[in-house]
N, C-alpha and C positions, 0 to 999 in steps of 0.2 A: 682444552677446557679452561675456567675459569683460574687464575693463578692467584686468587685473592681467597685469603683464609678463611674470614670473617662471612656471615650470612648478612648480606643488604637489600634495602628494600628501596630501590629509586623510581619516580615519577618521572614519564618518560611519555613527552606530546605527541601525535601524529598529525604533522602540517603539508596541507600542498595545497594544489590548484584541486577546482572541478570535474570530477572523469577522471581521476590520474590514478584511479584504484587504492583508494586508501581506505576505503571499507572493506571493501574486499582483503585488505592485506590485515586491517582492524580484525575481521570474524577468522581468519585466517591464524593470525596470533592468539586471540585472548581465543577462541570457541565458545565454549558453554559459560565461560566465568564473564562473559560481558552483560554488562547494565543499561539500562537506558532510562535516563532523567530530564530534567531540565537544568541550564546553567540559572543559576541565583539570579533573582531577580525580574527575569527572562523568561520567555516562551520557546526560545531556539533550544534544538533539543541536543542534549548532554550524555557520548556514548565511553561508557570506560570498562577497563576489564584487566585480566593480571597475564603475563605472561613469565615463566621462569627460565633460565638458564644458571645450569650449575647448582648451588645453594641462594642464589641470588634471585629475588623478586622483583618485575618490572611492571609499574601500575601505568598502565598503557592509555590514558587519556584522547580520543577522538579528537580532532579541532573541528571546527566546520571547514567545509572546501574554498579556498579562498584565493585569489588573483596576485592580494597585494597586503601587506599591513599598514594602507594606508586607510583608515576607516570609510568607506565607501560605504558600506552595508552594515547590517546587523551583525551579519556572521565576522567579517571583518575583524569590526570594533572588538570583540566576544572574542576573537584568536592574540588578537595584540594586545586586550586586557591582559589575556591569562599570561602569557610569556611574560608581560612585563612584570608583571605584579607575585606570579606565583613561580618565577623561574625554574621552571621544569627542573633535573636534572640533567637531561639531554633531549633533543628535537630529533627525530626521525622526519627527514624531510621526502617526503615520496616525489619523485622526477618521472614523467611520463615519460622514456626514450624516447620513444618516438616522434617526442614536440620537444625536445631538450630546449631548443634555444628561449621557448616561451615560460617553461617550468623553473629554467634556472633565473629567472626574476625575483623571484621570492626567496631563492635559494640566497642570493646577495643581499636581501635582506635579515633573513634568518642570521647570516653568520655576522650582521652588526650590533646583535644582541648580544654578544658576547656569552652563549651560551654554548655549550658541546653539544655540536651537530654530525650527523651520517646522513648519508643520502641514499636512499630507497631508489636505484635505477630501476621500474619498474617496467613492465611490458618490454624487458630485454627480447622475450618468442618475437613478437609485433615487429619489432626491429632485423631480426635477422631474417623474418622472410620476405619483410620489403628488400633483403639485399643491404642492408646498412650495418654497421658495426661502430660500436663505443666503444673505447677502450678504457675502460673503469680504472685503471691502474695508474695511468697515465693522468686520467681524472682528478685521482686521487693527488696525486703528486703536483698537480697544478695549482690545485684547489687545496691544500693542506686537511681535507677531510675526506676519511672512508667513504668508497664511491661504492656499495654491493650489488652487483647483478641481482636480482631474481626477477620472477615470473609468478605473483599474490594467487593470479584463478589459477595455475597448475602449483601454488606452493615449492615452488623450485627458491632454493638461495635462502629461504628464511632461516634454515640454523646459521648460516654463515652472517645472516644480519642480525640476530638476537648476540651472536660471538660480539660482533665489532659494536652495538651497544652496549653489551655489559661493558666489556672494557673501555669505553668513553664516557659513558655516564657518569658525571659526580667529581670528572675529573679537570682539568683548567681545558678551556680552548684552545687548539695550537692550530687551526686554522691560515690560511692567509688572509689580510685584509683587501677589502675590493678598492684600487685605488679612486680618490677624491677627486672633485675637478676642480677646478683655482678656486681662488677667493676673490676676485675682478668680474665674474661672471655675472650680469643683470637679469639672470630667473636661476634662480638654486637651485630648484625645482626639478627643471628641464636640463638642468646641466649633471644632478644628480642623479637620473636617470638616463642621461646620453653615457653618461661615465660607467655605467653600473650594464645596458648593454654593450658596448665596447670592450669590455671585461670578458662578458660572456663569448662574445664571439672571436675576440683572440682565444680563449682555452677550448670553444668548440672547433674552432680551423682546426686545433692540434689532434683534438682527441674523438672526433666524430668523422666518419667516414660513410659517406653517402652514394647510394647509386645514380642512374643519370634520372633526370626529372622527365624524361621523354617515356618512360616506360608506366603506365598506370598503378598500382597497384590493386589489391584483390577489391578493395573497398571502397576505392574510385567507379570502378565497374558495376559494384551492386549499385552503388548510388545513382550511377547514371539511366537506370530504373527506379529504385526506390526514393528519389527523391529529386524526378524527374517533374516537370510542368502541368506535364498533363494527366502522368500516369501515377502520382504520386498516394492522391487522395483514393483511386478507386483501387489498389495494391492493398493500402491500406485495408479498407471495406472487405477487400478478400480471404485478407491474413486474421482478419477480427472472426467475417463467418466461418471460415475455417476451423478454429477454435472452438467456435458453436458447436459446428458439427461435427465433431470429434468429442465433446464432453455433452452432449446431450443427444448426440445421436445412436448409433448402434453401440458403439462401445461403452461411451458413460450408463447408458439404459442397462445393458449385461450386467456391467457392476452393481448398480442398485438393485435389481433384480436378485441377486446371487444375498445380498445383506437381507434384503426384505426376507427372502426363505428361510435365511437363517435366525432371523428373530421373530417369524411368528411361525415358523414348522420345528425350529430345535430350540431357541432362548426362552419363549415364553410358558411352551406344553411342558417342560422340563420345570421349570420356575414354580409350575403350578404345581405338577404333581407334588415336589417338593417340600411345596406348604401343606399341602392336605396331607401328607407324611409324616409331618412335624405337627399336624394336628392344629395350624390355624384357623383364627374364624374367617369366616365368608369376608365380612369387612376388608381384614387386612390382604386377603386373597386378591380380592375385587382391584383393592388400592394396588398392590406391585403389579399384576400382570394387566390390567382395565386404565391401571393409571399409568403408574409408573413405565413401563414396559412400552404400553402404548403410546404413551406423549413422545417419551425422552425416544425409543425405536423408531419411531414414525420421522424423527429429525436425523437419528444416527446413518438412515436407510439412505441419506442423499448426503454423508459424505465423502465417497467413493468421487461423486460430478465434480464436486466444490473443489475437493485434493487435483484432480483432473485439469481442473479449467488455472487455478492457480500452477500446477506444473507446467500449462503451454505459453501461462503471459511472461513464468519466471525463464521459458526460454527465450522469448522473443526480448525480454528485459536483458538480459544479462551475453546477448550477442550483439547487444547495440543498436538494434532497430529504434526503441522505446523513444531515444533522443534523436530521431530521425523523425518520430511521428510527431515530436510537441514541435520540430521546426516545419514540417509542413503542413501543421495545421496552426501554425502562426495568424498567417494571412488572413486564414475565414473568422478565427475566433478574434481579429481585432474589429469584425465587424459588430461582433457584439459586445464590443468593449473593453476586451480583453487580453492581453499579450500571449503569445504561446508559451508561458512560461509557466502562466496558469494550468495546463495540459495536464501537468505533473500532476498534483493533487486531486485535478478532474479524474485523473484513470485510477488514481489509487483507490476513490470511489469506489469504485467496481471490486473491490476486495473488500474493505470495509471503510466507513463512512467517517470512523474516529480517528487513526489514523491522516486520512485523505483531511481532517477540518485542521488537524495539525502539521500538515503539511502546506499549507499556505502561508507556513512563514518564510517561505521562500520568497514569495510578493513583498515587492518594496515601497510600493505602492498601498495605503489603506483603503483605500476605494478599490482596489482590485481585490484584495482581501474579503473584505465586504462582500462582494460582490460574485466571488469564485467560493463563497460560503454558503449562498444564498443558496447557488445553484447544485452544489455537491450531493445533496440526497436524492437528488431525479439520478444520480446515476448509479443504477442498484445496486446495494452491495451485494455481498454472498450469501448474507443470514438468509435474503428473498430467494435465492435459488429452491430451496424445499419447496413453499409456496409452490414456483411457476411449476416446476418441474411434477408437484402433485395433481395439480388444475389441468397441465398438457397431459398429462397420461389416460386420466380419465375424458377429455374432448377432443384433445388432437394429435394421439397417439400418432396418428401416418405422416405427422411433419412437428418431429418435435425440433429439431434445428432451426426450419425458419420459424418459428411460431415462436422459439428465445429470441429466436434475433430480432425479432420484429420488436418485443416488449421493450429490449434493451435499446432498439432506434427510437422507440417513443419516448421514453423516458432520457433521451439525449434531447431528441426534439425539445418537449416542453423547457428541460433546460436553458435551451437556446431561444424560447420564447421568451421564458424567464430573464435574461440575461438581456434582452432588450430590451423589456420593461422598462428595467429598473436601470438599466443604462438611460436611457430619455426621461426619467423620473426622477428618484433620489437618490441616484449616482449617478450622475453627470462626471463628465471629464474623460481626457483621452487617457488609453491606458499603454503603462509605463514601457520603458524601450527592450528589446528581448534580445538578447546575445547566449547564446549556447553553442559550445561542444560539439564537435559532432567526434567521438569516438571511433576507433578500429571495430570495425565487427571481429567476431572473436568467438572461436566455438564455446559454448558455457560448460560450465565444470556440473560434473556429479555433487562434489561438493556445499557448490554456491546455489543450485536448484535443491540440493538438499537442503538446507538450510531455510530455504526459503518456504517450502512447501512443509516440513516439521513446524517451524512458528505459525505458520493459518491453521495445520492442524492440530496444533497445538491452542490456539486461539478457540478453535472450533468445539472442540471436545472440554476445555476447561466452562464455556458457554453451556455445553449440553448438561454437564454435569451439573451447576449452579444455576445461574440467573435459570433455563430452563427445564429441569429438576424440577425447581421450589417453584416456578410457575405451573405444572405439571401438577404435580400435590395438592396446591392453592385450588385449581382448578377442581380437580376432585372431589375435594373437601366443599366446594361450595355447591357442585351439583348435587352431592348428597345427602344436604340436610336443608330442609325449608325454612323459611322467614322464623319459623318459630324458634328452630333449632333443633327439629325430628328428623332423625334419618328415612330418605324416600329412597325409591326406586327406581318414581318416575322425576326424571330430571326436570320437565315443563314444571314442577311446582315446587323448584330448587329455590335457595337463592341467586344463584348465577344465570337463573330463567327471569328473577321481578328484575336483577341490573341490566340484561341483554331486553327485556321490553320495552324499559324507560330509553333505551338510546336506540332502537330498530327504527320507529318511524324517521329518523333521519335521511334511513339509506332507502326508502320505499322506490325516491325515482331512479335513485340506483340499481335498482334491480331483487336487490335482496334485504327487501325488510326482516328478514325471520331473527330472531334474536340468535340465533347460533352463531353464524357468519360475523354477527355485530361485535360479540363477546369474543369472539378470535380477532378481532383489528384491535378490539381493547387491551386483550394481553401481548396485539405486537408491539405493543407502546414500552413493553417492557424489554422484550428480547425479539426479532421478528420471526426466528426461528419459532419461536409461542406459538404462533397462528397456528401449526400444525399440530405441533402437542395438542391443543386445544380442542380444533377438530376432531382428534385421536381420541381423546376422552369422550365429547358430548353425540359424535357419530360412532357407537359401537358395530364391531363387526368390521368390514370390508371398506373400509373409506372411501378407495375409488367408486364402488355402487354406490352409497351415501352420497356424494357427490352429483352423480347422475342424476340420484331422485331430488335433490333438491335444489338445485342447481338447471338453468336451460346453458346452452351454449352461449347467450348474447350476456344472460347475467352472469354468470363463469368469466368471462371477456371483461365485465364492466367489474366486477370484483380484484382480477389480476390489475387491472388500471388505476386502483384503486390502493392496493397493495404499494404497487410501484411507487408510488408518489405520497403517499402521504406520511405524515410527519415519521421523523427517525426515529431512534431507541432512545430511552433515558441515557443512556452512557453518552450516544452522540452529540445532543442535548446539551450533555454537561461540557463536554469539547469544546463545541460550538462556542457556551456563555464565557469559557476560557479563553478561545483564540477572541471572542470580540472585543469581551473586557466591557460587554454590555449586558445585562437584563432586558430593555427596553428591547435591541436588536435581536438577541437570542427568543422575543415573544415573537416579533415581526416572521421569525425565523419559521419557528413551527403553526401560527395561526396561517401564515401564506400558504404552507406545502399542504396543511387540512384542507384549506379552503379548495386550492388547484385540486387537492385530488377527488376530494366531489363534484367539483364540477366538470371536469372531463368525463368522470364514472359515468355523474347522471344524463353529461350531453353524447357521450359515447351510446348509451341504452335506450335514452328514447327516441334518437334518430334514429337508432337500427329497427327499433319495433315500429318508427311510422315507417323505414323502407320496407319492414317485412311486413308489415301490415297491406301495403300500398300494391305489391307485386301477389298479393292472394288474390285481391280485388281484380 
């Protein structure tokens, strides 16, 4: 244990390379107590959190991932700002084993700060089943710094690493220094870095012990299909619909199935009896179980799929596929202008849209920026899953899998139309160079999928409760009382009936002028999970038959298309006008995706009614 009397509190970095698990080893340490900010000034995002050992407190500060402290990048500049300027009380430097000779680069830089450093030997498992072996001790004694085995996704070694930080932290560096190269030498540069690997690979001859290179490993193997020539991209396609059909097929269906019974055979008959028990009026009866109950249940009922569909991408994420797919979809997306580094943010898309607009600070490039901002809302987030997932149930209940997957290829599509627009238009220029990682695949932990799947539904249910709540009630509230201010009954001579008129004829070639439908795209402007609420309230009774009667299958189709594409949430919005650092871009942003999504709606509808028209004849 700790041998220091006194209670301290030290500020303690986490630096390494990209891929080398230091988030992982971050949620690992801090848990529940981590934050997530921005760094001052900055848009690169800022993760910190506290871990203790003994009476001692350790404010565990994130760095970004990074190669070098030599300012290349954003993140870079942001990691060699803070050390210099904020001197930690010690650097946790995480070492991927497995790539030692690459991770210990930084490693020789960190210990020229002359600040107290430990080195995080990480993914020691990785290492021993390739047959290789570190000898951390030996490390340690080369290197005059605490060398700790552990293993961040199985939490192996972290007490014995928080041991050898407390006890370094705060205290003088005793280190060895990496030696210099002359003073005669005509590039400094180059000579400083010949010196600094040469360093390294005399102390790794010593203390790394490798197997023969003639033997594959387990992760060479997968790759020689999954990131194969030919077979790369359609593995891909298979592994995605896979996912489909597993979260909207028979088993995600069961789930929601089993929540719907429960909230309108036991939550709401319960709820009501309740009230007329307690002797309330009609009104407030109408509002919890007509409004309340209905909007906000009608969203809760599809988060069984959403939890579902985020549990199989967090397993595909976190066994390493994820950075398998942004490098082999490099190639196609450079032809829309884009590097495959952009990938990252495009998929994050696919969970939510705020998020994914912030994640393109990854792009070093502001035209890719730009440009992988434009395109991020064609790729649905999760809020649209209710939506699709209500529209399929009631029209194409016998293939709800491909019938997602199809929504989700189209709305990639216009993306990639999108992106070549505005590639040949007002972003011009090629885009920037793409170097990634490629990762051990790695079984994923219970843990780190926990983890992953508690924050969306965390995210999900904090949404249900607020932004779509108080949409929920709003909505209520305005079908129930007319232009004058009398309470009705009948909704058509609501106020929510004269707002849904004056914007219906819009959508006529679309398919669905009725003000209902209109006034549910109004309130997904706020949260898109809304649309359903919305529905819930102004279609009472049965939704799915609501649906059928007013609704054909071609306009049902050109509404889900319509859904898909058109403008995001107020929250996303606001991301967007963040990450651009524009007004003028952030209008371009949502009048383009209004525009696109009408006009696919209405060329999607009336070509199908001239072909359906044309084969009656």
């Amino acid at each position: 244990m700790n041998d220091r009397k006194t209670t301290n509190h030290y500020v303690v970095a986490l630096a390494g390379n990209p891929n080398c698990g230091k988030t992982t080893l971050f949620n690992a340490l801090t848990g529940s107590t981590a934050y997530v900010g921005n760094w001052p000034g900055v848009t690169v995002e800022k993760k910190s959190g506290s871990a203790r050992y003994g009476n001692d407190t350790l404010e565990i500060v994130d760095l970004p991932g990074i190669y070098s402290l030599v300012p290349y990048s954003p993140e870079e500049a942001i990691a060699g700002r803070f050390l210099e300027r904020e001197r930690p009380d010690l650097i946790i430097d995480i070492v991927d084993a497995s790539n030692i000779e690459r991770n210990l680069y930084l490693t020789t830089q960190l210990m020229e700060l002359n600040i107290p450093l430990v080195i995080a030997m990480n993914m020691m498992d990785v290492v021993e089943k390739r047959g290789d072996s570190v000898d951390c001790a030996l490390l340690s004694r080369l290197t005059g710094i605490a060398a700790v085995p552990i293993s961040a996704s199985k939490g192996e070694g972290l007490s014995g690493l928080l041991k050898a930080a407390d006890s370094a932290a705060g205290r003088p560096a005793a280190y060895h220094s990496v030696p210099k190269p002359g003073q005669d030498c005509k590039d400094p540069d180059t000579a400083l870095a010949d010196a600094r690997y040469r360093y390294i690979e005399a102390i790794t001859r010593k203390a790394v012990k490798k197997h023969s290179a003639s033997v594959k490993s387990v992760s060479e193997k997968i790759d020689w299909i999954a990131t194969n020539r030919f077979l790369a991209i359609p593995v891909f396609f298979l592994l995605i619909f896979f996912v489909f059909y597993i979260t909207f097929g028979s088993v995600g269906s069961y789930l929601v199935r089993g929540v719907e019974y429960f909230i309108s055979s036991c939550l709401s008959p319960n709820a009501d009896a309740a009230l007329v028990s307690a002797g309330a009026s009609s009104w407030l009866r109408s509002l919890v179980v007509d409004g309340i109950l209905a909007g906000v249940g009608a969203v809760l009922e599809f988060l069984p799929q959403i939890l579902l569909l985020f549990l199989l991408l967090s397993l595909l994420e976190d066994s390493g596929y994820m950075a398998r797919a942004a490098f082999i979809m490099d190639a196609p997306m450079r032809r829309i202008g884009l590097s495959g580094r952009a990938f990252v943010p495009l998929l994050m898309g696919f969970g939510c849209t705020v998020p994914a607009v912030m994640g393109t600070r990854i792009l070093e490039s502001e035209k890719d920026k730009r440009l992988t901002i434009l395109i991020t809302p064609f790729m649905s987030c999760s809020a649209k899953t209710p939506i699709y997932s209500l529209f399929i149930a009631a029209f194409f209940v016998g293939s709800r899998p491909l019938a997602m997957f199809l929504i989700y290829s189209f709305g990639i599509l216009v993306g990639l139309l999108s992106a070549l627009l505005f590639k040949n238009s007002i972003l011009k220029g090629a885009p920037a160079p793409f170097v990634m990682e490629l990762p051990d695949y790695r079984l994923p932990t219970v843990r780190t999928v926990w983890l992953h799947v508690r924050r969306r539904a965390g995210d999900f249910l904090q949404r249900a409760g607020t932004t779509v709540f108080v949409a929920t009630v709003a909505v209520w509230l305005l079908q129930s009382f007319t232009v004058g201010l009398r309470m009705t009954n009948d909704s058509s001579n609501s106020i929510i009936a004269a707002v849904g008129r004056a914007i219906a004829p819009v959508f006529t070639l679309c398919g669905f002028g009725d003000w209902k439908p209109a006034v549910a795209l109004l309130t997904g402007l706020v949260a898109k999970e809304s649309v359903v609420s919305t529905m819930s309230v102004l279609y009472p009774g049965g939704l799915t038959d609501a649906l059928r009667a007013n609704f054909t299958t071609l306009s049902a189709c050109s509404y889900l298309i319509f859904v898909l594409l058109y403008t995001p949430c107020v929250a996303a919005l606001s991301a967007v006008r963040r990450e651009m650092g524009s007004l003028k871009w952030t209008a371009v942003t949502a009048i383009y995706q209004l525009v696109t999504a009408w006009y696919w709606s209405a060329m999607f509808y009336q070509c199908a009614v001239l072909i359906q028209n044309l084969f009656r004849k």
